[in-house]
C-alpha positions in Angstrom: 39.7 -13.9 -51.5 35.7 -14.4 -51.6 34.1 -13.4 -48.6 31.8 -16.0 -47.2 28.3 -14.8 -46.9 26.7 -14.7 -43.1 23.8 -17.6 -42.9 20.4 -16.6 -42.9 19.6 -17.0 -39.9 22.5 -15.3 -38.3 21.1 -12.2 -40.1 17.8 -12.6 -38.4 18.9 -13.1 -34.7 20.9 -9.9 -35.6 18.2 -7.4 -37.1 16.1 -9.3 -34.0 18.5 -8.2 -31.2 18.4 -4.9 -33.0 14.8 -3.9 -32.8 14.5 -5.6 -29.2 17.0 -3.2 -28.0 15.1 -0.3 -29.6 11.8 -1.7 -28.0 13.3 -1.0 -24.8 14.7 1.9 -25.2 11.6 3.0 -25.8 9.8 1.5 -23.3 13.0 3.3 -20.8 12.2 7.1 -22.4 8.4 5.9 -21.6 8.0 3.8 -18.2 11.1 3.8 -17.1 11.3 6.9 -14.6 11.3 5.3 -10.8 10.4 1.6 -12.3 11.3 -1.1 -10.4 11.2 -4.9 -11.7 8.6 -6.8 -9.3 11.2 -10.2 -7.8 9.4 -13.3 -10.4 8.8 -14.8 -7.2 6.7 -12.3 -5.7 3.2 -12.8 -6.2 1.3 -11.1 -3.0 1.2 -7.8 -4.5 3.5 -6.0 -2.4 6.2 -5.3 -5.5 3.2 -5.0 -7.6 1.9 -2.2 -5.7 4.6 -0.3 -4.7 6.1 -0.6 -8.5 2.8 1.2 -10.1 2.9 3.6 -7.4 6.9 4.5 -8.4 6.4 4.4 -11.8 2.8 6.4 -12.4 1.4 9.8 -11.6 2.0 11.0 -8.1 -2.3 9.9 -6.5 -3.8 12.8 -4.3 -4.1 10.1 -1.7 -2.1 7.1 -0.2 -3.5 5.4 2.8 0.1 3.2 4.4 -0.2 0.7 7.2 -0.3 -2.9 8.3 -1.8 -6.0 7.1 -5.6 -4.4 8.8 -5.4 -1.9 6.2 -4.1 -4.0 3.1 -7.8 -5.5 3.3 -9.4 -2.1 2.2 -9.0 -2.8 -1.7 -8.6 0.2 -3.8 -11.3 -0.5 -6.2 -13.6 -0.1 -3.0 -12.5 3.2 -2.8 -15.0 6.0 -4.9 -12.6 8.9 -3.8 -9.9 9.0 -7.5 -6.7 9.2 -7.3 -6.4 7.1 -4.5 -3.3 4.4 -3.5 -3.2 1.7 -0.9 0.4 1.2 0.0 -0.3 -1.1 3.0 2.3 -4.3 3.5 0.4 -7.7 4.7 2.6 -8.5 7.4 4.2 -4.7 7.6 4.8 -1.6 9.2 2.8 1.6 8.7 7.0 3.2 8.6 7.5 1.2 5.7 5.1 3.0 3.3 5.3 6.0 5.4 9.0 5.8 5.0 8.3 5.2 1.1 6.2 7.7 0.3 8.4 10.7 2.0 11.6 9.7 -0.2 9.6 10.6 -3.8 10.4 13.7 -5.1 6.6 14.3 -5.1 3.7 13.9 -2.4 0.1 13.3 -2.4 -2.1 15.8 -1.2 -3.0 13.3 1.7 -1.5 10.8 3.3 -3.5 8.7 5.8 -1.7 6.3 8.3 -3.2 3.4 9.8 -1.5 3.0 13.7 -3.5 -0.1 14.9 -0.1 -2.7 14.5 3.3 -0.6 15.2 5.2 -3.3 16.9 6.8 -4.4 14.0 9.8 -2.7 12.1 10.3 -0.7 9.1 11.6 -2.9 5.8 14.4 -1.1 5.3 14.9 -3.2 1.9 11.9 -1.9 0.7 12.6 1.1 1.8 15.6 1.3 0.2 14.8 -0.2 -2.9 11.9 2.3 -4.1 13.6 5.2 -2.3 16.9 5.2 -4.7 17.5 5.4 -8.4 18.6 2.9 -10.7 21.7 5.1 -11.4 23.8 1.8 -10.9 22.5 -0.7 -12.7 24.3 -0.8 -16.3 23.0 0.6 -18.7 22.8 -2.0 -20.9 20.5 -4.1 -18.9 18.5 -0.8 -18.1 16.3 -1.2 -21.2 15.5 -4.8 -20.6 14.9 -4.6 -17.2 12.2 -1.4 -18.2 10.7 -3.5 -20.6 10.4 -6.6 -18.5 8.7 -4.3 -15.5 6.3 -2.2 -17.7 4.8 -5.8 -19.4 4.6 -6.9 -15.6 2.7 -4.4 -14.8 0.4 -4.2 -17.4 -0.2 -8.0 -16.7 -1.2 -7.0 -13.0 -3.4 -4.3 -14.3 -5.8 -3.3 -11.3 -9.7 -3.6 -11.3 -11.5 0.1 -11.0 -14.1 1.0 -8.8 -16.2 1.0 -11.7 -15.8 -2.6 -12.4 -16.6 -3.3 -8.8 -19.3 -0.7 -8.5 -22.5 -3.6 -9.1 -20.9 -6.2 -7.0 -20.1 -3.6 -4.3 -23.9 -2.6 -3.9 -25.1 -6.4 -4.0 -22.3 -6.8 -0.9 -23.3 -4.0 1.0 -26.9 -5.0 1.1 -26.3 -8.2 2.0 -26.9 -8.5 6.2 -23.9 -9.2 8.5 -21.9 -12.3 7.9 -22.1 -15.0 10.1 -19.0 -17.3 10.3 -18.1 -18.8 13.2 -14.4 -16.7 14.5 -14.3 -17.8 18.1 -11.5 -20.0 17.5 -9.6 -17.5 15.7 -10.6 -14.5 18.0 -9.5 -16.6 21.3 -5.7 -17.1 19.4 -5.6 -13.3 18.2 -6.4 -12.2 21.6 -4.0 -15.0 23.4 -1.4 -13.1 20.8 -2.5 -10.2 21.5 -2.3 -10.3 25.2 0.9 -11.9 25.2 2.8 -9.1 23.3 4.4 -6.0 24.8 5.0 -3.5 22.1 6.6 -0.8 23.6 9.8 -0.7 22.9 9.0 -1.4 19.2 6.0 0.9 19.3 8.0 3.8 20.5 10.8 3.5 17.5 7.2 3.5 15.5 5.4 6.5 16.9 8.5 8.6 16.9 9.6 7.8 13.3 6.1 8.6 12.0 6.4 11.8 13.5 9.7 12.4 11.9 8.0 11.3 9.2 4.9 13.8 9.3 6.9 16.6 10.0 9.4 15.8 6.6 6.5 15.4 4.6 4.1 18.4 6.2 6.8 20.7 5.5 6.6 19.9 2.2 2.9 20.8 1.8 1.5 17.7 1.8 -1.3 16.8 5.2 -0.8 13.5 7.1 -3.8 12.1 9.1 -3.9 9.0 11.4 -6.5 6.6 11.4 -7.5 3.2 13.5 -9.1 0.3 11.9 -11.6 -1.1 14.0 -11.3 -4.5 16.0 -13.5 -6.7 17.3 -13.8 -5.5 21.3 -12.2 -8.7 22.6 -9.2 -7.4 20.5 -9.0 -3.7 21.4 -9.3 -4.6 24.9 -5.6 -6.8 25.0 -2.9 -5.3 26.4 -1.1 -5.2 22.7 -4.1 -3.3 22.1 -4.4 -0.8 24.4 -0.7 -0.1 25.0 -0.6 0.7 21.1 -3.5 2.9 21.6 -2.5 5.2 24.6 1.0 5.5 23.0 0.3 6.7 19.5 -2.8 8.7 20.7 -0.1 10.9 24.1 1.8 11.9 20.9 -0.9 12.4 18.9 -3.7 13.9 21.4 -5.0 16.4 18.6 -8.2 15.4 17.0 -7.4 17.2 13.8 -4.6 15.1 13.5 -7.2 12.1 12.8 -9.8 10.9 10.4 -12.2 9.8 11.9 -14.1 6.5 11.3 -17.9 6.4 11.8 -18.9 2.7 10.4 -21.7 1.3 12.4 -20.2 -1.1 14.6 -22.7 -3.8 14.2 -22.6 -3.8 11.6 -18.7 -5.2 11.1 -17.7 -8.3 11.4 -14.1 -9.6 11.7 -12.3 -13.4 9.9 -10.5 -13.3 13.2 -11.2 -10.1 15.4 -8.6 -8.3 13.7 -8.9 -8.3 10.4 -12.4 -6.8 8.5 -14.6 -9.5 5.8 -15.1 -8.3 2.9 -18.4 -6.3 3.8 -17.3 -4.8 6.5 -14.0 -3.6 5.0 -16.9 -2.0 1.9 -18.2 -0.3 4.9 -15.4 0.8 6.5 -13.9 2.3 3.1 -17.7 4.0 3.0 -16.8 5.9 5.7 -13.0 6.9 4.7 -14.7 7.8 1.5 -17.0 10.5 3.3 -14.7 11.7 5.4 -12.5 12.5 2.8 -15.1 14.3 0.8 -15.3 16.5 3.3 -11.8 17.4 3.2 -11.2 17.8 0.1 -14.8 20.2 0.4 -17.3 20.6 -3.4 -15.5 19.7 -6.2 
């Protein structure tokens, strides 16, 4: 009996699935160690973030913390090698948390401790703290592919893209938009919240967390952002502070911040303009120089 021949275009789709598969395979042996696919809904660049950090070269520093710290962009940053991990609407835990279950550390981790009221993401957490061991491994490839074209597509800017437009910013005199409304709320906020039960879970499980990771050669530092005075004087504000600095009394233990006060300027007495944040990262800049001592 003749054997009917397979249409044309059945041939195609087939030699197509073929070298699809291959392309991710490929893209598995070269991206695919600690990838995770970034949720197609997700567009504030937590996933985005927290995928390039799984997925590339361990950085010699990671700053982790709360929405305050997300504003310091990385492409401010001159010191290399350097990853924000901080979560708009996080916990400092989170990233903390994040950061000690790689199988590598940076040489530095710096951990911002102005907002500890809120708690870890333990689905975060867990997500970039396990291996994809479970997922079939039919879907692995595709799913490697998918991620690696993501984050190519989310590519960040460098320092030395920003570098012009960063000088032009810095030179400029302090901005003057009008915050008292939003100042008056963040302080009513502020004042109204009593984070020490939350605070306490934070403080302890960051020094859980400083001790895993110290032991393992890496150095932890703290660090506060600074507010506008109306803000650091709340009692959110100050509880925060006296809590995390009785565990923490030893200066060594912080990095310090010596931007010029007026010289910052606040969208709502919490979090930094874009100067002032410039300024701010000036100053983590130089003080990490001095850690890391002449190149």
């Amino acid at each position: 009996m003749r054997q009917i021949a397979a249409p044309g275009w059945l041939v195609r789709c087939a030699s197509g699935a073929a070298l699809l598969l291959l392309a991710c395979g490929l893209a598995t042996a070269r991206f695919g160690h600690g990838l995770q696919l970034p949720a197609t809904t997700t567009r504030d660049g937590t996933l985005i973030t927290l995928n390039r950090y799984a997925r590339e070269p361990v950085p010699d520093v990671v700053l982790v913390g709360s929405s305050v710290t997300f504003r310091l962009k990385e492409e401010y940053f001159e010191t290399p090698k350097l990853r924000n991990l901080a979560l708009a609407g996080g916990s400092p835990v989170t990233g903390l948390q994040i950061v000690a279950g790689q199988s590598r550390l940076p040489k530095i981790v710096l951990v911002e401790t102005n907002v500890l009221s809120r708690p870890a993401d333990a689905a975060l957490i867990e997500r970039y703290s396990r291996s994809d061991r479970g997922e079939p491994l039919f879907f692995r490839p595709l799913r490697t592919a998918v991620a690696a074209y993501e984050n190519w597509l989310h590519a960040p800017v460098t320092h030395a893209q920003v570098s012009g437009a960063l000088r032009r910013l810095l030179k400029q005199t302090p901005g003057d938009f009008d915050n008292r409304v939003y100042v008056a709320r963040a302080v009513q906020e502020f004042n109204a919240e009593d984070p020490t039960t939350a605070a306490r879970i934070s403080v302890a499980k960051i020094q859980q967390l400083i001790v895993a990771i110290e032991n393992r050669g890496a150095r932890v530092l703290l660090l506060e952002i600074p507010f506008a005075g109306e803000v650091e004087s709340t009692r959110s504000a100050i509880i925060t502070r006296e809590m995390v600095h009785g565990q923490f009394p030893d200066p060594d233990r912080w990095l310090k911040i010596d931007a010029q006060r007026h010289e910052l300027r606040w969208a709502d007495g919490v979090h930094l303009d874009e100067r002032s944040a410039a300024i701010v990262v000036q100053s983590i800049d130089g003080a990490l120089a001095s850690l890391r001592g002449p190149r």
